[in-house]
DSSP file (Angstrom, degrees, kcal/mol; ACC not computed):
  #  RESIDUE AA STRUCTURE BP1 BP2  ACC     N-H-->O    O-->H-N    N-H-->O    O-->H-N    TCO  KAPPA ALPHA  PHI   PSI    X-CA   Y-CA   Z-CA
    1    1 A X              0   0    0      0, 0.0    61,-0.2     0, 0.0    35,-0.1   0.000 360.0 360.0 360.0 130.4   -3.3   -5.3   10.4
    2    2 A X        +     0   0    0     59,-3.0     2,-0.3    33,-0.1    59,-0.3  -0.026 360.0 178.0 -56.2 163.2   -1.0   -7.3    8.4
    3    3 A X        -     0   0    0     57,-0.2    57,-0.2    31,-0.1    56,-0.1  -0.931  32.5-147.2-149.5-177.1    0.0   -6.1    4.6
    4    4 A X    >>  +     0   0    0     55,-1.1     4,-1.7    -2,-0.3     3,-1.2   0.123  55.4 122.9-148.2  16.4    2.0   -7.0    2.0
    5    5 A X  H 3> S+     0   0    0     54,-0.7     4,-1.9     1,-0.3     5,-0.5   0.895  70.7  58.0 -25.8 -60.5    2.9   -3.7    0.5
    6    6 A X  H 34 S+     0   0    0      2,-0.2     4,-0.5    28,-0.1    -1,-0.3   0.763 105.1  47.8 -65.9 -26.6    6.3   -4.0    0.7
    7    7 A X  H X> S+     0   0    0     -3,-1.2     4,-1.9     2,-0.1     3,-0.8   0.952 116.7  48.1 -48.4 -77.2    6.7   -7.4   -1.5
    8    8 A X  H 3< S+     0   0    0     -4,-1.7    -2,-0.2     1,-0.3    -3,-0.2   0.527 106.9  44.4 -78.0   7.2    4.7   -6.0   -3.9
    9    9 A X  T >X>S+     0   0    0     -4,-1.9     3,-2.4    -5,-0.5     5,-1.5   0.751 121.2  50.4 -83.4 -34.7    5.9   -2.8   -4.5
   10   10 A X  G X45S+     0   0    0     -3,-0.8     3,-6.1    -4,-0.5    -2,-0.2   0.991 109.5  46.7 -28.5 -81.3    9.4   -4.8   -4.5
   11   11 A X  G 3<5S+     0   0    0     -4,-1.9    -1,-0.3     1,-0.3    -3,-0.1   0.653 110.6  49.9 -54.4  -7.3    8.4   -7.4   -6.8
   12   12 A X  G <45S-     0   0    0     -3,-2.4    -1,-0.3    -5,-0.3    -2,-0.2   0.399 114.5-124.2-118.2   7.8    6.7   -4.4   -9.5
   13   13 A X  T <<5 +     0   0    0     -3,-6.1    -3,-0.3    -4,-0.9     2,-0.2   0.931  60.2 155.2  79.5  34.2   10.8   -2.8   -8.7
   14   14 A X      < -     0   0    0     -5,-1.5     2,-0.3     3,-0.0    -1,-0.2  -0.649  46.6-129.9-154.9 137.6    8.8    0.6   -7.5
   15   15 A X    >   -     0   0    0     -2,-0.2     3,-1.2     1,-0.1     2,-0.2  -0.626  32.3-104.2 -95.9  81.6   10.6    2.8   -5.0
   16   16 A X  T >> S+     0   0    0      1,-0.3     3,-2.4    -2,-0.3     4,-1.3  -0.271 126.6  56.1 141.3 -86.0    8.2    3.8   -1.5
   17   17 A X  H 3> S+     0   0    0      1,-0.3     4,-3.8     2,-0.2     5,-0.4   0.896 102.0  52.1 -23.5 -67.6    8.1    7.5   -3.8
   18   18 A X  H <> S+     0   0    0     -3,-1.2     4,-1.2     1,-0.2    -1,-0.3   0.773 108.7  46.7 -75.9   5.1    6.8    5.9   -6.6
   19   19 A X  H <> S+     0   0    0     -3,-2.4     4,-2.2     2,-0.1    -2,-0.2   0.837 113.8  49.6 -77.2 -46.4    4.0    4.3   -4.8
   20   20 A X  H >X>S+     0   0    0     -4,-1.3     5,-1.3     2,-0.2     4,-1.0   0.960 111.2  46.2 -34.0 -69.8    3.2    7.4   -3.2
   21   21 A X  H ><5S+     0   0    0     -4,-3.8     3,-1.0     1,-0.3    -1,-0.2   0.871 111.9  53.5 -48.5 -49.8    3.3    9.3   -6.5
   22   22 A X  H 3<5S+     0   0    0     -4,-1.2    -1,-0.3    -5,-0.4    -2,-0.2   0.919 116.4  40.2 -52.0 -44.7    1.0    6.3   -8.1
   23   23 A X  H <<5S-     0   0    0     -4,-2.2    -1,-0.3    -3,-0.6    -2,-0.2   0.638 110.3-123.2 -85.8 -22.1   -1.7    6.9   -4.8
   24   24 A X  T <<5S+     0   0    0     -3,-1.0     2,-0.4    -4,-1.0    -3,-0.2   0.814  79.3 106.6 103.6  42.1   -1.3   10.9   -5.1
   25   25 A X  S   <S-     0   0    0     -5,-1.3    -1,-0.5    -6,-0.1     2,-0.3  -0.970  75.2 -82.9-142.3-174.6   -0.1   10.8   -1.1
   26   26 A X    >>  -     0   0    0     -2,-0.4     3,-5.7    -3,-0.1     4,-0.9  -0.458  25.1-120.7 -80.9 123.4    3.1   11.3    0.5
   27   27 A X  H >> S+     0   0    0     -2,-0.3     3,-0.7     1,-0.3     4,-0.7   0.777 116.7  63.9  -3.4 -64.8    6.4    8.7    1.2
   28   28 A X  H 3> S+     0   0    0      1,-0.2     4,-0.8     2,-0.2    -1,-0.3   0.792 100.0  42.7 -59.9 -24.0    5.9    9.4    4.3
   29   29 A X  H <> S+     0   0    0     -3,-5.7     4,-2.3     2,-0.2    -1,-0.2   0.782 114.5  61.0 -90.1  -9.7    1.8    7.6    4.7
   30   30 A X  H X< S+     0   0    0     -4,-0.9     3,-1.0    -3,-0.7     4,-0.5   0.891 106.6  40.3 -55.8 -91.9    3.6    4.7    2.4
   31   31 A X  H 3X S+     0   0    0     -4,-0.7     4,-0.7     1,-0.2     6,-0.2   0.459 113.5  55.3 -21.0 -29.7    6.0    4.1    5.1
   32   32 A X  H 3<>S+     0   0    0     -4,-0.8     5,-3.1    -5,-0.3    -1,-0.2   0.935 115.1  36.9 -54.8 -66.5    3.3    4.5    7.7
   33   33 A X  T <<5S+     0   0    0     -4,-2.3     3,-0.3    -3,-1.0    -2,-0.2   0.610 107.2  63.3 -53.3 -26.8    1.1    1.8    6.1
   34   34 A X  T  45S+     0   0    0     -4,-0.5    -1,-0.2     1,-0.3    -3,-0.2   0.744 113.3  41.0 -82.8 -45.5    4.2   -0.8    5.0
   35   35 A X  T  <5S-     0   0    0     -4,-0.7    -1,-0.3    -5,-0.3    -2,-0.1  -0.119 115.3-114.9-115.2  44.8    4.9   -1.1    9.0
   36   36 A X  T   5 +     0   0    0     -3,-0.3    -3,-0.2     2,-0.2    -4,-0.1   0.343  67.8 144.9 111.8  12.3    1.6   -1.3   10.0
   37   37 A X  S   <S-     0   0    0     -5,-3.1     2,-0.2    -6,-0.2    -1,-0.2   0.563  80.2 -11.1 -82.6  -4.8    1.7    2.1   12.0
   38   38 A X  S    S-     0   0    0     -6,-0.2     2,-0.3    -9,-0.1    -1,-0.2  -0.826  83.6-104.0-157.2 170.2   -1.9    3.2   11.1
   39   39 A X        -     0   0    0     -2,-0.2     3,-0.1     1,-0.1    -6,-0.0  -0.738  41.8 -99.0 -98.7 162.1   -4.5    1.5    8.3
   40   40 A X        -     0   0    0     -2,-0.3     2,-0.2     1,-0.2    -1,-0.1  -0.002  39.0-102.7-150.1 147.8   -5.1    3.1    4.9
   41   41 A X     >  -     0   0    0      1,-0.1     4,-1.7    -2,-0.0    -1,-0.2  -0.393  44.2-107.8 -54.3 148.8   -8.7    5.4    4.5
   42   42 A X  H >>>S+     0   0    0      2,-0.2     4,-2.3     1,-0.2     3,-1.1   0.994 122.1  64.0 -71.7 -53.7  -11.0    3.0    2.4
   43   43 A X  H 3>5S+     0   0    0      1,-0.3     4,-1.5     2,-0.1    -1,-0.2   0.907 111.4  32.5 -43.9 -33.6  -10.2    5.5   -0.5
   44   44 A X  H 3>5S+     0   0    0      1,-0.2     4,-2.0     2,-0.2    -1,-0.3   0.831 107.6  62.8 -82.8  -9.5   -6.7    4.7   -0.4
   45   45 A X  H <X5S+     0   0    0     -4,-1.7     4,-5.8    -3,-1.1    -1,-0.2   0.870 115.2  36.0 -99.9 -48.6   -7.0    1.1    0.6
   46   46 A X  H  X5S+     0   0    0     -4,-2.3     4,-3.2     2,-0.2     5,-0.4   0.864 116.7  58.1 -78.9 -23.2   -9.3    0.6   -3.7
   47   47 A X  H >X<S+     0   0    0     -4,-1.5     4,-3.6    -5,-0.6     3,-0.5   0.972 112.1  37.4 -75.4 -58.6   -6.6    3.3   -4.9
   48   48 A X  H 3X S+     0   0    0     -4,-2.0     4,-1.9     2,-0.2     6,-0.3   0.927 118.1  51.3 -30.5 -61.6   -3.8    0.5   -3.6
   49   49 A X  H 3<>S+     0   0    0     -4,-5.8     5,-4.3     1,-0.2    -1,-0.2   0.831 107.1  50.6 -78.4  -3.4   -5.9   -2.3   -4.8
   50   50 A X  H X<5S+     0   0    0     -4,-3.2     3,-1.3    -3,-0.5    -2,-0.2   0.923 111.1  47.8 -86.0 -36.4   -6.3   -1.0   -8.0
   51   51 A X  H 3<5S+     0   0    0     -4,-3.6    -1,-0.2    -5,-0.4    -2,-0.2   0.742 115.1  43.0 -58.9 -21.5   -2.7   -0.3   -8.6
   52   52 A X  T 3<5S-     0   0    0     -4,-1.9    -1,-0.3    -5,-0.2    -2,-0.2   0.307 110.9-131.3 -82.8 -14.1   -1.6   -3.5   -7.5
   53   53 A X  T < 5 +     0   0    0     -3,-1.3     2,-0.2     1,-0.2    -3,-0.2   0.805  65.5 106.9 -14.4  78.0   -4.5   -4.7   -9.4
   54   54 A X  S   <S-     0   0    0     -5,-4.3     2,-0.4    -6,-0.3    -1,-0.2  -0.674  77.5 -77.4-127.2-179.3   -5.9   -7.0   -6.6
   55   55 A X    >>  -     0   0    0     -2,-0.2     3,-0.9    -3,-0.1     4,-0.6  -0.745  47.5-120.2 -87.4 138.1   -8.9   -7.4   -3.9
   56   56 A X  G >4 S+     0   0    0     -2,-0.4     3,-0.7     1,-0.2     4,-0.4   0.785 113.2  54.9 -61.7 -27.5   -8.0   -5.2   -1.2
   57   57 A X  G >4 S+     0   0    0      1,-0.2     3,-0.9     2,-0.2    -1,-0.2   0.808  96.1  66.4 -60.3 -24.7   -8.0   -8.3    1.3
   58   58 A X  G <4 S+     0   0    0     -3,-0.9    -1,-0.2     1,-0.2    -2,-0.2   0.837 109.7  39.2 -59.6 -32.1   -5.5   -9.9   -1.0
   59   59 A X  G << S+     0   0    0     -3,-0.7   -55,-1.1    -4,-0.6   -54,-0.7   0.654 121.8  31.9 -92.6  -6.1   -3.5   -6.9    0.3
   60   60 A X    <   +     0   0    0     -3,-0.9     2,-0.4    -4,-0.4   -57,-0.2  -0.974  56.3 177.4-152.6 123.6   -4.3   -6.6    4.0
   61   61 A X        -     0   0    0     -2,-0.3   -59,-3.0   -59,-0.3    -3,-0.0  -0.909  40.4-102.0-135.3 145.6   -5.2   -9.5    6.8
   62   62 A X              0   0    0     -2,-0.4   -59,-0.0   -61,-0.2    -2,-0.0  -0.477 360.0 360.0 -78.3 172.0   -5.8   -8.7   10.5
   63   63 A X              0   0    0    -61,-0.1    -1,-0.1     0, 0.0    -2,-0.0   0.345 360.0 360.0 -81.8 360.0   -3.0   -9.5   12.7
């Protein structure tokens, strides 16, 4: 599954830590999710789209 995590944490100036912090999990499953290396739990998936404050498809498209 596609994302676009990495633009928009970019575009909001937000370091791979402070997305983590925002989503209350670790750098390391932001880097997991940004390259696509597993998909998000549906809790983190609404915790993502509410910080970003989008539709969660807006954020994630199959490959």
């Amino acid at each position: 599954m596609r994302n676009s995590l990495p633009e928009r944490r970019q575009e909001r100036g937000w370091s791979q830590q402070r997305l983590a912090d925002e989503l209350g999990v670790s750098r390391q499953t932001v880097i997991s999710i940004e390259k696509g290396r597993f998909d998000p739990s549906l809790p983190v998936a609404f915790r993502l789209a509410a910080v970003f404050e989008c539709r969660i498809e807006e954020l994630f498209s199959p490959e």
